[in-house]
C-alpha positions in Angstrom: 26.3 4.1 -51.7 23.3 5.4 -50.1 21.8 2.4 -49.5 24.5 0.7 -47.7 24.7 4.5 -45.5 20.8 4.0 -44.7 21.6 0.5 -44.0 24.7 1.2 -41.6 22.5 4.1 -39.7 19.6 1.7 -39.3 21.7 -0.8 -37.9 23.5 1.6 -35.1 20.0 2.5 -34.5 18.8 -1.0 -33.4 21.8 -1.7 -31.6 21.2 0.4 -28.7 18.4 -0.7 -27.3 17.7 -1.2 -23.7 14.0 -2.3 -22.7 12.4 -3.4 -19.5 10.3 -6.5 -19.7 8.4 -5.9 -16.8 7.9 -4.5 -13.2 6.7 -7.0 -10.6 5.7 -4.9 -7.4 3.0 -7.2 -4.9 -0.2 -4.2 -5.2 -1.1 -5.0 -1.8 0.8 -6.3 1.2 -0.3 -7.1 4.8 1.8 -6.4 7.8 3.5 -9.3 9.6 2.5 -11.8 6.8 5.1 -12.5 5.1 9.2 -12.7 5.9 9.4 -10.9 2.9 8.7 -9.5 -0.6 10.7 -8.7 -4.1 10.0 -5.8 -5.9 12.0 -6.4 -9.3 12.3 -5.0 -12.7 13.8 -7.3 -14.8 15.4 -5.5 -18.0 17.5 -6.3 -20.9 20.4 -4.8 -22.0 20.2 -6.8 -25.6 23.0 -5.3 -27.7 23.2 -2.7 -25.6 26.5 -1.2 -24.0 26.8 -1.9 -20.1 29.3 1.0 -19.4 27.6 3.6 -17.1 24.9 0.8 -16.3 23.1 2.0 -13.5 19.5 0.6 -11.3 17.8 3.4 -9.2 14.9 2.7 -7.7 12.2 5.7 -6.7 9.6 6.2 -3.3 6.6 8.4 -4.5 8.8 10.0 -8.0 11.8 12.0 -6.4 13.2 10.0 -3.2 15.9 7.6 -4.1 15.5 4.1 -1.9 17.9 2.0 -3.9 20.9 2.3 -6.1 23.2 -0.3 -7.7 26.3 0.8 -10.1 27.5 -1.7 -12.4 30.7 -3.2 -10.5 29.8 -1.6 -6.9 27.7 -3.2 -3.9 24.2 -1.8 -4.1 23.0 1.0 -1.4 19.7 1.9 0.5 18.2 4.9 1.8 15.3 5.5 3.9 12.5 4.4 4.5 13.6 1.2 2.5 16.9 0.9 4.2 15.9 -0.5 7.5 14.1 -3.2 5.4 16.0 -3.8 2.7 18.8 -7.2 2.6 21.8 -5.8 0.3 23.1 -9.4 -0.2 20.1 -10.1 -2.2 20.6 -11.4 -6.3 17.9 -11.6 -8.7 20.3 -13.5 -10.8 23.0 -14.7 -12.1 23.7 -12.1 -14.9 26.3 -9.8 -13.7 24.7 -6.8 -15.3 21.5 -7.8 -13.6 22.4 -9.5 -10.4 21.0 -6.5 -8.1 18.1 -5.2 -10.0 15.8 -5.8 -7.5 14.8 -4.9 -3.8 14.2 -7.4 -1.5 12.1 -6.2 1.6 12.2 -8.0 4.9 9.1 -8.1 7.1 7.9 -4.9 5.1 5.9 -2.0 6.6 3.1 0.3 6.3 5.7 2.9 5.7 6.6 1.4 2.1 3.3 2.0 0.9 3.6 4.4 -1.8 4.3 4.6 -5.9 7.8 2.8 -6.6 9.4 3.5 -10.3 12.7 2.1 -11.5 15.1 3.4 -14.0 17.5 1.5 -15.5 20.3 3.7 -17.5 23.6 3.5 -19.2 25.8 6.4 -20.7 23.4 5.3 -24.2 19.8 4.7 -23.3 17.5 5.3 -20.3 14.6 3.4 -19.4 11.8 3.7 -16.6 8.7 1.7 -15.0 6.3 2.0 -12.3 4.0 0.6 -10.4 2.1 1.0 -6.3 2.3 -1.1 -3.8 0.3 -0.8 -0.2 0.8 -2.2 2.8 -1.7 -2.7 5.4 -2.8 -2.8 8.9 -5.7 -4.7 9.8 -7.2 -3.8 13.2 -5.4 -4.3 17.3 -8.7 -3.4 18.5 -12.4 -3.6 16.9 -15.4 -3.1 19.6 -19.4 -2.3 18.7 -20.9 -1.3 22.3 -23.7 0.6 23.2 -24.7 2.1 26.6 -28.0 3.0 27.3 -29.0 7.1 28.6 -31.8 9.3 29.1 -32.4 12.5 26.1 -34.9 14.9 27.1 -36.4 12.5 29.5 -36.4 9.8 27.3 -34.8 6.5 27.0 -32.1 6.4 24.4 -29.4 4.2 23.6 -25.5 5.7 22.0 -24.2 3.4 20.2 -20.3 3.4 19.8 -17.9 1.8 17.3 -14.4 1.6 18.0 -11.5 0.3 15.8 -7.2 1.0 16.3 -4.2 0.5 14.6 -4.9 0.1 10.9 -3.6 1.7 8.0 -4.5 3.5 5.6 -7.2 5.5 6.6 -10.2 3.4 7.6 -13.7 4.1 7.6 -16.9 3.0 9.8 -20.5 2.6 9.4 -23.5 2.0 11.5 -26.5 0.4 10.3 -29.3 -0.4 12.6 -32.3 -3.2 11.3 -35.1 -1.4 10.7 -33.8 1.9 10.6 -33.5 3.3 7.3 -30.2 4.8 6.6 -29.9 8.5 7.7 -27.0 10.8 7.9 -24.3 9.8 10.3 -21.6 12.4 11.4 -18.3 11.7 10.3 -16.4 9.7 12.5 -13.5 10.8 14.9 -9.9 9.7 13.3 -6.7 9.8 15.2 -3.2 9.4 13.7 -0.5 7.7 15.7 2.8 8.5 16.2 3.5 5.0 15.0 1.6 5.9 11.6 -1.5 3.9 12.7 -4.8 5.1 12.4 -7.8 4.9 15.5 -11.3 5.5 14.6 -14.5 6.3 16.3 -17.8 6.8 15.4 -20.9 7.0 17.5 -24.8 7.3 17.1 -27.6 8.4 19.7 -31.5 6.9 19.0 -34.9 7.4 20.9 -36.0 3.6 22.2 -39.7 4.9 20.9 -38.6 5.3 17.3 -36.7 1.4 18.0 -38.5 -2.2 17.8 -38.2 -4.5 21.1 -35.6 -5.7 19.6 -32.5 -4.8 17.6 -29.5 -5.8 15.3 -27.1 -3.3 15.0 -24.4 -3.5 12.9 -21.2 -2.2 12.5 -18.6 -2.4 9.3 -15.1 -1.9 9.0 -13.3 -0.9 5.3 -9.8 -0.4 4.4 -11.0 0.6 1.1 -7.5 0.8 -0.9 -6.8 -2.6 0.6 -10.2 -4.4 -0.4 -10.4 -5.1 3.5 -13.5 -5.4 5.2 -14.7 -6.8 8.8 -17.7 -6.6 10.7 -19.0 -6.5 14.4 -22.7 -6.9 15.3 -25.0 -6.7 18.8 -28.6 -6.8 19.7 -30.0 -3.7 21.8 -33.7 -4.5 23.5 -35.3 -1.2 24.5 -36.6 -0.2 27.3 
């Protein structure tokens, strides 16, 4: 008798049993190059009741963006909503039809941590996973314009770069120079959510070679983004 009671608990036990097999979020995105992207989590509901089946989909941990109840058209919140095509299935299954977000012509305003929870009145289950979406640059411009510090001939040279997101950063290397201490550059955010950048150097022509390269390199770290401008400055 207590066998077959161990064996009837064990049983219960393995029936409920809701698992996701996996979160598929794209980890980085570029603006206006794609129509669109999918961010699914495709679950299993095995033996599993479906009453009180629920998909909720989180922006950065506590800000609902997506919600579908079993048997009711899914909704949208901001910032996905504007983005977001309701009609979208990721299948066929009727208890798994609208896991999934589909994102038209996504924004840098989606960048952020997304997690989904997938519930029923038995089990609960959650994954996560970070998606950015990134600017590359309007505008990127290495100039220099030639002056005259203490009554000596000098040269500021100026690096300009707008409308990229995340955060930037600049550097300027000139040939021959070794690498000294550059002040930070000068960063503006948009109201559009873009980010402008400048950052300038002055030199002495005496402490420069007839001739030189200047370079100037642009990084969207979190993006693995990188671009470069060059020019040659002759002194004197």
């Amino acid at each position: 008798m207590v066998l077959s009671t161990a064996k009837y608990i064990f049983m219960f036990a393995e029936s409920w049993q809701l698992i996701i097999k996996r979160i598929n979020i794209p980890a980085i995105v570029k603006v206006h190059d794609t129509d669109y992207i999918i961010l699914d989590c495709d679950y299993d509901l095995e033996n599993t009741s479906s009453k009180g089946l629920v998909v909720k989909w989180f922006f950065n941990t506590n800000q609902v963006i997506y919600q579908w109840i079993y048997g009711r058209s899914p909704l949208a919140d901001e910032p996905a909503a504007k983005y977001v095509d309701l009609t979208y299935k990721a299948s066929n299954d009727p208890h798994t039809e609208y896991r999934a977000i589909k994102l038209n012509r996504p924004g840098v305003d989606l960048t952020g941590e997304y997690t989904c929870v997938i519930s029923t009145f038995a089990d609960e289950r959650m994954a996560n996973a970070s998606m950015i979406v990134y600017s590359t640059e309007e505008k990127f411009e290495l100039v220099y314009r030639k002056m005259i510090i203490d009554d000596k001939n000098g040269v500021e040279i100026i690096c300009i770069a707008e409308g990229l997101y995340p955060q930037p950063t600049l550097n300027i290397s000139v040939e021959s120079i070794p690498k000294r201490q550059i002040e930070n550059p000068t960063i503006k955010l948009r109201d559009d959510g873009l980010y402008n950048i400048l950052l300038s150097i002055i030199l002495l022509d005496e402490g420069l070679p007839e001739t030189t390269i200047v370079k100037c390199l642009l990084s969207i770290s979190k993006a693995l983004y990188n671009v470069s401008r060059k020019t040659v400055y002759y002194t004197g």
